[in-house]
PyMOL Python script that loads the backbone (N, CA, C, O; Angstrom):
from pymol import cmd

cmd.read_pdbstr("""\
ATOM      1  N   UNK A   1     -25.422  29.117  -7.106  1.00  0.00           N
ATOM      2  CA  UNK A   1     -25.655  29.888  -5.899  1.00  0.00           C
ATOM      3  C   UNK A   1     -26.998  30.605  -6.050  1.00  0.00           C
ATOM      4  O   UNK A   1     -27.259  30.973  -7.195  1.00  0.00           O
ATOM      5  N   UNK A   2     -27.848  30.854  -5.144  1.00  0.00           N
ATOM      6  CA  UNK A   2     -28.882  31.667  -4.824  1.00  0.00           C
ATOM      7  C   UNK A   2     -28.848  32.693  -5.436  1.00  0.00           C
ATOM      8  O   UNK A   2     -27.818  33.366  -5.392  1.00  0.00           O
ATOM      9  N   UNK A   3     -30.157  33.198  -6.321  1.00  0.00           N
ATOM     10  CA  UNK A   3     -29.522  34.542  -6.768  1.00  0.00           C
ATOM     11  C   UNK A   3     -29.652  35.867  -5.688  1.00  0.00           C
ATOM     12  O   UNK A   3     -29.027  36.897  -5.942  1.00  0.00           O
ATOM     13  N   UNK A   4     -30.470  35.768  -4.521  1.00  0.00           N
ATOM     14  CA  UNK A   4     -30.389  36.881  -3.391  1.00  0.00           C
ATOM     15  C   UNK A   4     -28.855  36.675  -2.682  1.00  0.00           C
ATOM     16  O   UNK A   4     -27.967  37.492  -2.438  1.00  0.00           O
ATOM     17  N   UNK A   5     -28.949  35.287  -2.477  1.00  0.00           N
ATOM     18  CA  UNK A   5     -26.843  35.207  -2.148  1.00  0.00           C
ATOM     19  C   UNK A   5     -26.262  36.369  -2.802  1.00  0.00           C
ATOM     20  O   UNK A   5     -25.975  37.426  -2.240  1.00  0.00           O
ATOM     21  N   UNK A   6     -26.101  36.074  -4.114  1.00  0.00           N
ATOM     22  CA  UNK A   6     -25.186  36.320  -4.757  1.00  0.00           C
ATOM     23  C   UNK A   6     -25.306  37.983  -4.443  1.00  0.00           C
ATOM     24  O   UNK A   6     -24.458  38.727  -3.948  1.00  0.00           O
ATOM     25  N   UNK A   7     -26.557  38.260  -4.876  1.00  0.00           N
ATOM     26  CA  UNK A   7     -26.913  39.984  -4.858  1.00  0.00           C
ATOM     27  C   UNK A   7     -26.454  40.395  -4.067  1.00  0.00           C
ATOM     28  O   UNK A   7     -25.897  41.430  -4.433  1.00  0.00           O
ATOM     29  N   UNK A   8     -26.219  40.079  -2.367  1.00  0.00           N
ATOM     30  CA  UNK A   8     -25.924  40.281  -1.014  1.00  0.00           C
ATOM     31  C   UNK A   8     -24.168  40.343  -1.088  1.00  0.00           C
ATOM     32  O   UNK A   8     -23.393  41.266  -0.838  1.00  0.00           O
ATOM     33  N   UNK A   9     -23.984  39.237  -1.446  1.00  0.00           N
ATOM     34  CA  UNK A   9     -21.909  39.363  -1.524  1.00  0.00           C
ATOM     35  C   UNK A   9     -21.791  40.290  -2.698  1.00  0.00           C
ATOM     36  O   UNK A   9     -21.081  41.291  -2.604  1.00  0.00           O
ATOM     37  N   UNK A  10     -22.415  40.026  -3.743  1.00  0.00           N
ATOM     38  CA  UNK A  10     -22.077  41.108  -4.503  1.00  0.00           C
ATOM     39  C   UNK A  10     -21.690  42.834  -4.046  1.00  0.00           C
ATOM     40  O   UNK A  10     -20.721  43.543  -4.319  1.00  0.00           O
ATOM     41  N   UNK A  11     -22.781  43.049  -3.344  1.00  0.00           N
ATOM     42  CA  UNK A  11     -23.031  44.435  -2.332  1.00  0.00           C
ATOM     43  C   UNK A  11     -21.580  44.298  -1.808  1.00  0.00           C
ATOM     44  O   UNK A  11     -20.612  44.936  -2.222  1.00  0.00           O
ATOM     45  N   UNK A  12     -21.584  43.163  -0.621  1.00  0.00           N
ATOM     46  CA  UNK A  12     -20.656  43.033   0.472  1.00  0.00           C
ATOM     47  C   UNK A  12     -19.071  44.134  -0.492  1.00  0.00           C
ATOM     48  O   UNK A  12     -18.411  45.168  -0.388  1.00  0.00           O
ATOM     49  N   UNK A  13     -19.281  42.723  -1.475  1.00  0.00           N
ATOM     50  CA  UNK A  13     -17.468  43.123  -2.107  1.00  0.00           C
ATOM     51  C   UNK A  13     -17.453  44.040  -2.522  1.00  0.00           C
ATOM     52  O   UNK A  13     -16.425  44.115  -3.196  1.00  0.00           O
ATOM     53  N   UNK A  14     -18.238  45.308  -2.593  1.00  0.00           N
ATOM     54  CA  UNK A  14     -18.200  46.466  -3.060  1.00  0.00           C
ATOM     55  C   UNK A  14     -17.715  47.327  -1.338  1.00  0.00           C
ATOM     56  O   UNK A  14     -16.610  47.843  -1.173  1.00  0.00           O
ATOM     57  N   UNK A  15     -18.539  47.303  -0.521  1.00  0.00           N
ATOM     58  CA  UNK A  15     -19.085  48.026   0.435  1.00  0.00           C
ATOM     59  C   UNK A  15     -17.854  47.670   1.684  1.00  0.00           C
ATOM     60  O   UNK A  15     -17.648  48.302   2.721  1.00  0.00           O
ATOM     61  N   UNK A  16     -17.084  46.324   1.122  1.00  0.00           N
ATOM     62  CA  UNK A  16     -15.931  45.772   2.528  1.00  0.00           C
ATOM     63  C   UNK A  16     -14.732  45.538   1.958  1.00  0.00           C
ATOM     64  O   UNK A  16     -14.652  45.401   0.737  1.00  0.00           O
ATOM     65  N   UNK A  17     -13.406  45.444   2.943  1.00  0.00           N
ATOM     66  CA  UNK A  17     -11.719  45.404   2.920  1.00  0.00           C
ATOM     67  C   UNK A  17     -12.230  43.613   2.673  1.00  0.00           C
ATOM     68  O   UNK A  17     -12.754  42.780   3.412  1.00  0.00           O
ATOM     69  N   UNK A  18     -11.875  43.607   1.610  1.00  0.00           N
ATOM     70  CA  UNK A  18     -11.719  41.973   1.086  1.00  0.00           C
ATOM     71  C   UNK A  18     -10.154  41.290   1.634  1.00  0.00           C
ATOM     72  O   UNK A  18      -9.594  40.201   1.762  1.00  0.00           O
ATOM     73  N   UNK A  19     -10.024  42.087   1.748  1.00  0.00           N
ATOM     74  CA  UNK A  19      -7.997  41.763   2.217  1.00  0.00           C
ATOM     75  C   UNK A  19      -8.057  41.401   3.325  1.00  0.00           C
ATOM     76  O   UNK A  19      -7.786  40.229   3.584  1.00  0.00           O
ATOM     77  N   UNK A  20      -8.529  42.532   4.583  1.00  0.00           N
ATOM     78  CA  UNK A  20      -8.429  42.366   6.113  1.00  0.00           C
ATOM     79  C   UNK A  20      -9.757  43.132   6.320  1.00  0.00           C
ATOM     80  O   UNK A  20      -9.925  44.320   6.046  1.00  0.00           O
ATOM     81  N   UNK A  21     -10.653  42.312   6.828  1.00  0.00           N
ATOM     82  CA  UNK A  21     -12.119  42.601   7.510  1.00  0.00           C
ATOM     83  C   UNK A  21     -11.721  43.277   8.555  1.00  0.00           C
ATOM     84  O   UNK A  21     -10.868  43.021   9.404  1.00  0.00           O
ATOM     85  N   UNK A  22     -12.710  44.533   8.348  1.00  0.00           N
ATOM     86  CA  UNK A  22     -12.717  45.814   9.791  1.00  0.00           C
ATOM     87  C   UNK A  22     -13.669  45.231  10.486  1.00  0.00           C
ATOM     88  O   UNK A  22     -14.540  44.545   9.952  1.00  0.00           O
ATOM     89  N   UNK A  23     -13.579  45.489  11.986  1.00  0.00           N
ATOM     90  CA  UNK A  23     -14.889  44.648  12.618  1.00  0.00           C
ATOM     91  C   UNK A  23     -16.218  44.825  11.913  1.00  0.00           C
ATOM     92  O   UNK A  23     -16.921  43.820  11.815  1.00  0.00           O
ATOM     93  N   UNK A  24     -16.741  46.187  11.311  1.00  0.00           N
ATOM     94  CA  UNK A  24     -17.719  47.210  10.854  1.00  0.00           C
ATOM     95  C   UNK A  24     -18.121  45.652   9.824  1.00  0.00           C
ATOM     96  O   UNK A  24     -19.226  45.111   9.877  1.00  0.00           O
ATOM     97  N   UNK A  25     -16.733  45.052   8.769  1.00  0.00           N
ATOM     98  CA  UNK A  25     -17.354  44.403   7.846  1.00  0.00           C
ATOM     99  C   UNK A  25     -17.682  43.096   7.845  1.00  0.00           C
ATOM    100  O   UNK A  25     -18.249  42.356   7.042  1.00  0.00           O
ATOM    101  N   UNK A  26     -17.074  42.933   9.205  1.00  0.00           N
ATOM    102  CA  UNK A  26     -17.451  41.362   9.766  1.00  0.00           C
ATOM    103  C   UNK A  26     -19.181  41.516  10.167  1.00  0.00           C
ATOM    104  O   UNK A  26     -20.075  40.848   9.646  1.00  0.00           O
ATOM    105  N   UNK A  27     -19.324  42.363  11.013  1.00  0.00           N
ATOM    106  CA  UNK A  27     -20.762  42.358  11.113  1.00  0.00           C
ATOM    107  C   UNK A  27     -21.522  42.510  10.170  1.00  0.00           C
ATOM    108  O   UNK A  27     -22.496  41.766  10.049  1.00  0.00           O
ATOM    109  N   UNK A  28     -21.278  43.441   9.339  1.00  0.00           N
ATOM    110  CA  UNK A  28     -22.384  43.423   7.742  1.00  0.00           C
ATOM    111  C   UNK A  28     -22.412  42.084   7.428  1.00  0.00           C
ATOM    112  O   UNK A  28     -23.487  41.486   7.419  1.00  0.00           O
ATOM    113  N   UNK A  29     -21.361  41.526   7.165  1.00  0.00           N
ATOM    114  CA  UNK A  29     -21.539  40.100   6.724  1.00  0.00           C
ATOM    115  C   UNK A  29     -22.122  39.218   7.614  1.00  0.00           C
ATOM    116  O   UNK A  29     -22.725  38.368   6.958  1.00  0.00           O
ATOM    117  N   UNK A  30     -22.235  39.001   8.933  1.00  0.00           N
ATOM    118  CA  UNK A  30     -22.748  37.760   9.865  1.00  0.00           C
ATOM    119  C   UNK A  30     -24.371  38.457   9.914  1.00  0.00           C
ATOM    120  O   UNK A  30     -25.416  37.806   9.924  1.00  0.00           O
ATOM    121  N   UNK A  31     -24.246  39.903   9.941  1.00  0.00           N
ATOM    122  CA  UNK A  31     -26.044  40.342   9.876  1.00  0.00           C
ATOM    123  C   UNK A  31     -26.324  39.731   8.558  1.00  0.00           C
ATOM    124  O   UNK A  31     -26.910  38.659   8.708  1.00  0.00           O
ATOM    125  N   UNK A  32     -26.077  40.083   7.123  1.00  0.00           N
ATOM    126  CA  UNK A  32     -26.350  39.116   6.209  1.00  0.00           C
ATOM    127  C   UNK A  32     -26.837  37.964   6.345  1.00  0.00           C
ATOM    128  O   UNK A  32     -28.012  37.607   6.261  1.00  0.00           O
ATOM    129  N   UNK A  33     -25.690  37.235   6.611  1.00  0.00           N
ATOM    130  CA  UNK A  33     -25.624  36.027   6.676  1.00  0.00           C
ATOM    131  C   UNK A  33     -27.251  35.316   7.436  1.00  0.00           C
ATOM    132  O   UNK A  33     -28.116  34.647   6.869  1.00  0.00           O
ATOM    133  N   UNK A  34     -27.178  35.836   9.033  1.00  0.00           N
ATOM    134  CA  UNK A  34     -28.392  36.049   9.602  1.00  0.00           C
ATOM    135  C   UNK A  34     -29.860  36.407   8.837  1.00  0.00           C
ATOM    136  O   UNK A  34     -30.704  35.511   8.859  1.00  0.00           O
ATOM    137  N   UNK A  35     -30.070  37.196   8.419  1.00  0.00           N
ATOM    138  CA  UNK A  35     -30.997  37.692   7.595  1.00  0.00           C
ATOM    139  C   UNK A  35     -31.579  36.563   6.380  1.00  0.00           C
ATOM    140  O   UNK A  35     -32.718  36.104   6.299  1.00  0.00           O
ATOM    141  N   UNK A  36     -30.617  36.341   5.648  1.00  0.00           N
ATOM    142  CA  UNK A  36     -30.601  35.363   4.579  1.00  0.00           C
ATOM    143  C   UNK A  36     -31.482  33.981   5.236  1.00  0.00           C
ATOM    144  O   UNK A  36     -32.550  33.533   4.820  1.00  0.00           O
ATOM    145  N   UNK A  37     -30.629  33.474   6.423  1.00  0.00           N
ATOM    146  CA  UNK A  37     -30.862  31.845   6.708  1.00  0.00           C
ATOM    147  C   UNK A  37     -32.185  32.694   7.673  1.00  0.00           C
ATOM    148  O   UNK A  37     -33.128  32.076   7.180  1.00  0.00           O
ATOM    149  N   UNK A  38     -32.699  33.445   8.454  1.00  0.00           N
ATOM    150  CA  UNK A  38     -33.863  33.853   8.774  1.00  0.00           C
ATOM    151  C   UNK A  38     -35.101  34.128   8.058  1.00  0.00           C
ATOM    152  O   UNK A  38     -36.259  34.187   8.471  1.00  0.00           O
ATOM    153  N   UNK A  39     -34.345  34.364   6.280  1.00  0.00           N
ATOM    154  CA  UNK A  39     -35.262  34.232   5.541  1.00  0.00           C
ATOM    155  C   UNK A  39     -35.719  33.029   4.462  1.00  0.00           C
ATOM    156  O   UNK A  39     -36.496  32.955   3.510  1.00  0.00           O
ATOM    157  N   UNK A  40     -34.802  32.141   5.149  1.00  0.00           N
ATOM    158  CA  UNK A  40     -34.910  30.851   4.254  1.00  0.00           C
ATOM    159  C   UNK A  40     -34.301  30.690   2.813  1.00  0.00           C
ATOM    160  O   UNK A  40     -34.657  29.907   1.932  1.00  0.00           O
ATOM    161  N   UNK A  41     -33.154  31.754   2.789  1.00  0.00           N
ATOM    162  CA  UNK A  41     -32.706  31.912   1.846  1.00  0.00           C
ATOM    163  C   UNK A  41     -31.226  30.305   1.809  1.00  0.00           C
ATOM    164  O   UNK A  41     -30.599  29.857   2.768  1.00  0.00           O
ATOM    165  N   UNK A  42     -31.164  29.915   0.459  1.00  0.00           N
ATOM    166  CA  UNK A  42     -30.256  28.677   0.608  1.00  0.00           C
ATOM    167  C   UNK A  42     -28.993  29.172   0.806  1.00  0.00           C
ATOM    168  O   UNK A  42     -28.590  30.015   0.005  1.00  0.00           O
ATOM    169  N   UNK A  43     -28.080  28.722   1.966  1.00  0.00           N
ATOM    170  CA  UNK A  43     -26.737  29.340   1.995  1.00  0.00           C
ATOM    171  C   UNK A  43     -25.742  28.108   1.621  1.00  0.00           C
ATOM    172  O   UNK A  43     -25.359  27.406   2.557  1.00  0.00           O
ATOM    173  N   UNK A  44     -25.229  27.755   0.077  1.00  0.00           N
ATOM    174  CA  UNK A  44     -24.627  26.746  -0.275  1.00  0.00           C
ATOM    175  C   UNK A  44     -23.179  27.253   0.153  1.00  0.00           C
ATOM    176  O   UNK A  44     -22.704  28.057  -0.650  1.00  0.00           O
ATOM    177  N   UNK A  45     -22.545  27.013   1.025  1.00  0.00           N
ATOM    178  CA  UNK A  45     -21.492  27.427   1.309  1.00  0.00           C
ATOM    179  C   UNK A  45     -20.230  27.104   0.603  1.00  0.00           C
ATOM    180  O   UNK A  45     -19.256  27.839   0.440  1.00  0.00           O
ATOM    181  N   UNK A  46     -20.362  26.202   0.314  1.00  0.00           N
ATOM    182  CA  UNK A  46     -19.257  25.379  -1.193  1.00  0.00           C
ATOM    183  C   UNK A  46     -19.365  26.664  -2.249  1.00  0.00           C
ATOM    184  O   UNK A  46     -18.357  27.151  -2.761  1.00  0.00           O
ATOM    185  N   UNK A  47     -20.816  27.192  -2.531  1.00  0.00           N
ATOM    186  CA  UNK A  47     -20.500  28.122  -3.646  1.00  0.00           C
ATOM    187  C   UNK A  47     -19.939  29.580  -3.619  1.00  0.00           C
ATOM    188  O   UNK A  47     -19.206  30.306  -4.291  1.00  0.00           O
ATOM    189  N   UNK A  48     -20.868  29.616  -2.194  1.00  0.00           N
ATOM    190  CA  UNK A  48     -20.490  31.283  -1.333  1.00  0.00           C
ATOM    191  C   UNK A  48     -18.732  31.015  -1.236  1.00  0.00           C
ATOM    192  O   UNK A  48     -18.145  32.088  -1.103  1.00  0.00           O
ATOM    193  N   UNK A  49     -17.998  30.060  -1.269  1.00  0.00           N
ATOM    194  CA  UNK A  49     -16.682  29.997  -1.058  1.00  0.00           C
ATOM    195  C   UNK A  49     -15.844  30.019  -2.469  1.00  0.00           C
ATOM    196  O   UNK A  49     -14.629  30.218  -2.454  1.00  0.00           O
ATOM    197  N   UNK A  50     -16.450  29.837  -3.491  1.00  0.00           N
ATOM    198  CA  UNK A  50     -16.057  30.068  -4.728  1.00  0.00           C
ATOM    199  C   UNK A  50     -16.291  31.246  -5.490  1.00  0.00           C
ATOM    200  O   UNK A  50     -15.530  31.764  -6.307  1.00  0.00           O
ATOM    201  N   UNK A  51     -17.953  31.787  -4.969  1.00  0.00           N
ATOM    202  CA  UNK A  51     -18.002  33.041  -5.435  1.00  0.00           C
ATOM    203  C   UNK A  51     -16.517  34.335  -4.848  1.00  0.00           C
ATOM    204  O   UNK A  51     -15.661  35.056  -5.361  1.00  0.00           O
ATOM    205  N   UNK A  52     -16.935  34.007  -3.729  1.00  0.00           N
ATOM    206  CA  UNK A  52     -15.612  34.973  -2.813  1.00  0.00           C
ATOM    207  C   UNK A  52     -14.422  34.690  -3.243  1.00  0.00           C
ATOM    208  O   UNK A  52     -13.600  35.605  -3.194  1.00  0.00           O
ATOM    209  N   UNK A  53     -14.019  33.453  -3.745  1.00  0.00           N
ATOM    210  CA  UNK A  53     -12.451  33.583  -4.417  1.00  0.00           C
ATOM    211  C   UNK A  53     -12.432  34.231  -6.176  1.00  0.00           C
ATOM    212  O   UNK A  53     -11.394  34.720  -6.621  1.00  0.00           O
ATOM    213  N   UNK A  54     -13.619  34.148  -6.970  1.00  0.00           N
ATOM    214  CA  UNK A  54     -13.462  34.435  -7.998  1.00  0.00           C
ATOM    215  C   UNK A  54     -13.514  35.651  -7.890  1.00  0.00           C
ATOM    216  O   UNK A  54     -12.748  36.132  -8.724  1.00  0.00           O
ATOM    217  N   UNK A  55     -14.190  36.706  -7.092  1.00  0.00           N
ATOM    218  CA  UNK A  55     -14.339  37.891  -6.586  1.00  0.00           C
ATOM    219  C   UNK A  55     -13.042  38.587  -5.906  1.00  0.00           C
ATOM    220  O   UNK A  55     -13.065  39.803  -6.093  1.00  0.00           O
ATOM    221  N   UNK A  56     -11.991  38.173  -5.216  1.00  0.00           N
ATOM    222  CA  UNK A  56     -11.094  38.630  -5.498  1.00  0.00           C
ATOM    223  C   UNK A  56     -10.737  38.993  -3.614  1.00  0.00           C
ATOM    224  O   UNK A  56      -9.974  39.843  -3.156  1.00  0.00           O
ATOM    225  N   UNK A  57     -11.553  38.057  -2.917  1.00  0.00           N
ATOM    226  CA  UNK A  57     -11.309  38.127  -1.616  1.00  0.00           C
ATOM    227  C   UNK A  57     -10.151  37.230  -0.693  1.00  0.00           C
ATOM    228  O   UNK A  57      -9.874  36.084  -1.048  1.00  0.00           O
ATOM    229  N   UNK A  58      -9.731  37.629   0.088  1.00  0.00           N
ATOM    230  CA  UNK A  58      -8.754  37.398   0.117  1.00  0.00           C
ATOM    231  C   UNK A  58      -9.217  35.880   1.415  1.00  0.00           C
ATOM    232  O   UNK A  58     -10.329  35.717   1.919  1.00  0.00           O
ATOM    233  N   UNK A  59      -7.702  34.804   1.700  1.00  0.00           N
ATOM    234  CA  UNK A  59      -7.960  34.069   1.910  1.00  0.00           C
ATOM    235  C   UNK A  59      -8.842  33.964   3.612  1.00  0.00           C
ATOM    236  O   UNK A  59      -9.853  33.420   4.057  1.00  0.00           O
ATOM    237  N   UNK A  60      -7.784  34.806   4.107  1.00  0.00           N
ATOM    238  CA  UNK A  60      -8.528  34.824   5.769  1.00  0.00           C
ATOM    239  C   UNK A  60      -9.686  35.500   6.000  1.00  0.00           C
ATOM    240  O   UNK A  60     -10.289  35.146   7.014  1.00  0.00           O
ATOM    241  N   UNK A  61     -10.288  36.583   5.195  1.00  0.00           N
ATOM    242  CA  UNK A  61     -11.749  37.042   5.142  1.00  0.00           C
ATOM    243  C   UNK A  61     -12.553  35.278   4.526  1.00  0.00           C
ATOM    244  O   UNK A  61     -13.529  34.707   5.013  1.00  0.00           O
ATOM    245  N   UNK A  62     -11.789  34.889   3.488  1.00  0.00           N
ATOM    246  CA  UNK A  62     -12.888  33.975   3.212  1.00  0.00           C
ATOM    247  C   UNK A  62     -12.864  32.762   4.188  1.00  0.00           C
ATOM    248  O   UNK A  62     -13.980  32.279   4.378  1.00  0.00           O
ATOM    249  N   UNK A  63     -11.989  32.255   4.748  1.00  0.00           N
ATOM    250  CA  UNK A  63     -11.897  31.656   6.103  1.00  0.00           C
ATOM    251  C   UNK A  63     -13.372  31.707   6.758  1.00  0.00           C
ATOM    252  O   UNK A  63     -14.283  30.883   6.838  1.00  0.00           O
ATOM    253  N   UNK A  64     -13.178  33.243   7.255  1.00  0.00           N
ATOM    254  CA  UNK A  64     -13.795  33.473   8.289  1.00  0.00           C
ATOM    255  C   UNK A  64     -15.307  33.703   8.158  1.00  0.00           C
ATOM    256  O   UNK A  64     -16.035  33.696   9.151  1.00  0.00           O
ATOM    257  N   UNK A  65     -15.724  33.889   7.024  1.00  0.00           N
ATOM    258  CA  UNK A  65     -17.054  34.013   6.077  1.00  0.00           C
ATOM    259  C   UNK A  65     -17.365  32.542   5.998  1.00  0.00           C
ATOM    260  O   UNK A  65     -18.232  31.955   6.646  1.00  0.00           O
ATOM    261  N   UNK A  66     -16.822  32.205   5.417  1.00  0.00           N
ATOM    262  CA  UNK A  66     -17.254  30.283   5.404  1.00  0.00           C
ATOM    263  C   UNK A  66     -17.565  29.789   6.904  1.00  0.00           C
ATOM    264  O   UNK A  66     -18.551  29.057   6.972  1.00  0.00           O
ATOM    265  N   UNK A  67     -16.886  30.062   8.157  1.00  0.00           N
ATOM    266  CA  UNK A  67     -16.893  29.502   9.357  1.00  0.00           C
ATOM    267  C   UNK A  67     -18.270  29.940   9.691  1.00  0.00           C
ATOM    268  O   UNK A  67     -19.110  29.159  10.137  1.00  0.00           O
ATOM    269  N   UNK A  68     -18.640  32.038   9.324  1.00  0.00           N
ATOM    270  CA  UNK A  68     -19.693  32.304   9.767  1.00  0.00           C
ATOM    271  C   UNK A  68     -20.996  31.751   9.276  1.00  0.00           C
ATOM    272  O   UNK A  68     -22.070  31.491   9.819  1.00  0.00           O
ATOM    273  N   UNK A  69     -20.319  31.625   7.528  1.00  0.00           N
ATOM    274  CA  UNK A  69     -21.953  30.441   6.753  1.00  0.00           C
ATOM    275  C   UNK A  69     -22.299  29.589   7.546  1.00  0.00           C
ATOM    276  O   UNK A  69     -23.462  29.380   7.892  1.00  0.00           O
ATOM    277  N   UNK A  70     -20.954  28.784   8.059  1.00  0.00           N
ATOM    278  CA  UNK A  70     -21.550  26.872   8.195  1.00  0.00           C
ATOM    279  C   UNK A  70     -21.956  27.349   9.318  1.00  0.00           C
ATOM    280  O   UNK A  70     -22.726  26.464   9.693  1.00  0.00           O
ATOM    281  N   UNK A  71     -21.961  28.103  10.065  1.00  0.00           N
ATOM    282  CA  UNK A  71     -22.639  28.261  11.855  1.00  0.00           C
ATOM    283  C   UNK A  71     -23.882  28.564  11.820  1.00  0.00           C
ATOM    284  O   UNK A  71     -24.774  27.981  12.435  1.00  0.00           O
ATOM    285  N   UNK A  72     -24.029  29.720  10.918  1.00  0.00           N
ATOM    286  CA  UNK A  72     -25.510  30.029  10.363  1.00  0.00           C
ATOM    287  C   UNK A  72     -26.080  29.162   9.793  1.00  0.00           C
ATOM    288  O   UNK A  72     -27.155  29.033  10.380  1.00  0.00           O
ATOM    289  N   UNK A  73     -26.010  28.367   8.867  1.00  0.00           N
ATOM    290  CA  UNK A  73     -26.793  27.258   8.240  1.00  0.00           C
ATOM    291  C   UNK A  73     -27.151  25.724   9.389  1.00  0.00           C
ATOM    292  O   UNK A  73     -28.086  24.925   9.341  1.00  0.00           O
ATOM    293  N   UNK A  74     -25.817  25.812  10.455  1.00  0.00           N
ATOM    294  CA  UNK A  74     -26.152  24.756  11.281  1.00  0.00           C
ATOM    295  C   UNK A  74     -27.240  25.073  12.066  1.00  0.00           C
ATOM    296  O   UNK A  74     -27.984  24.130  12.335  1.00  0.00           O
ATOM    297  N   UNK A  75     -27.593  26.431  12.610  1.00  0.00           N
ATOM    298  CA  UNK A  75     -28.359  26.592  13.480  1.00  0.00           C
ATOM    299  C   UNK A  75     -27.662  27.132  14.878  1.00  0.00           C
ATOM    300  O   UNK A  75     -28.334  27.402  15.873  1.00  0.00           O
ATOM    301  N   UNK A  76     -26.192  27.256  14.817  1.00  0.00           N
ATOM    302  CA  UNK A  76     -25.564  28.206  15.525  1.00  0.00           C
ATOM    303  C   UNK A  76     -25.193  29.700  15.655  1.00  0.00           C
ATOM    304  O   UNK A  76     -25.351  30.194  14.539  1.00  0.00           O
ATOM    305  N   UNK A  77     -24.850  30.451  16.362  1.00  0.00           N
ATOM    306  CA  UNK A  77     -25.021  31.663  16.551  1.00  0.00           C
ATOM    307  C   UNK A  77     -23.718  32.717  16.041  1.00  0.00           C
ATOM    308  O   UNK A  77     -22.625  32.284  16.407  1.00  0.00           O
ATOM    309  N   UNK A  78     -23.689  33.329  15.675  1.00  0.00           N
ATOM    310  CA  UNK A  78     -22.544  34.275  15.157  1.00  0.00           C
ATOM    311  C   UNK A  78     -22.242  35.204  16.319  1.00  0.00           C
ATOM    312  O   UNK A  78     -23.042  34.964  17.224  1.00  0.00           O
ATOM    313  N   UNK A  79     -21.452  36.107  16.620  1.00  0.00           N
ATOM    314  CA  UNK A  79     -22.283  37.164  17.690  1.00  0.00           C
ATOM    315  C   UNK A  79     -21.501  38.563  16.692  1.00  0.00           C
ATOM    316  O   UNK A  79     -20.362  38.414  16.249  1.00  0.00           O
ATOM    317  N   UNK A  80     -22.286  39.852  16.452  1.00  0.00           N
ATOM    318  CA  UNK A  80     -22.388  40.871  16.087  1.00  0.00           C
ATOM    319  C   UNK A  80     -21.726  41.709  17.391  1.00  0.00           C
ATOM    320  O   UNK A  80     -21.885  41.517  18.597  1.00  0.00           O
ATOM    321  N   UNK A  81     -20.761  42.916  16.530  1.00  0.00           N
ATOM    322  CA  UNK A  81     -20.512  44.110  17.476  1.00  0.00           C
ATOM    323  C   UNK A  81     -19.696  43.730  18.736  1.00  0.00           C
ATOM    324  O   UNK A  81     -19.599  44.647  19.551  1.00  0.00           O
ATOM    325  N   UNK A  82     -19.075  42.539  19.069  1.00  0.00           N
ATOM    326  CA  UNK A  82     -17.940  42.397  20.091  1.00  0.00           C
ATOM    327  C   UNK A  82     -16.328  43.377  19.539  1.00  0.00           C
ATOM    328  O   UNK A  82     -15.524  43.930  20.289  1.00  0.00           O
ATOM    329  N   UNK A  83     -16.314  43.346  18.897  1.00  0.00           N
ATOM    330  CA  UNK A  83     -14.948  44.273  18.522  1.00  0.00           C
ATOM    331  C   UNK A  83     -15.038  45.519  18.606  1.00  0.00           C
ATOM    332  O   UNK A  83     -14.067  46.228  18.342  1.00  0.00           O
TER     333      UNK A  83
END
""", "prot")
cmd.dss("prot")
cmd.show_as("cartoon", "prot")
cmd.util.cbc("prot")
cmd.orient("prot")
């Protein structure tokens, strides 16, 4: 994995409910996410999905983190702040 990835989830799993995402931590993560692929940063999502299970996140946050990677890396849109 990327080492700015990693630095970024690292933060995340400190800073968010790994169990059940508050809207607050869904957006930190899709702004991430955003930021990263805006900066050309590599988003291997296979690994971002392994880091998050060895880390201790739970399955439907990582669900929903993986859905927001592959959208971001396709070139599709996330949307921030609806909740």
């Amino acid at each position: 994995m990327n080492e700015t990835l990693e630095k970024a989830f690292k933060s995340l799993s400190v800073t968010c409910n790994k169990t059940a995402l508050h809207p607050s931590d869904e957006d930190r993560i899709k702004v991430t996410l955003r930021v990263l692929h805006q900066n050309n940063i590599a988003i291997d999502v296979e690994s971002l999905e392994s880091f998050l299970l060895e880390n201790g996140w739970q399955k439907m946050p990582i669900k929903n983190i993986v859905s927001w990677a592959t959208a971001v890396c396709n070139g599709g849109r996330v949307q921030v702040g609806v909740n």
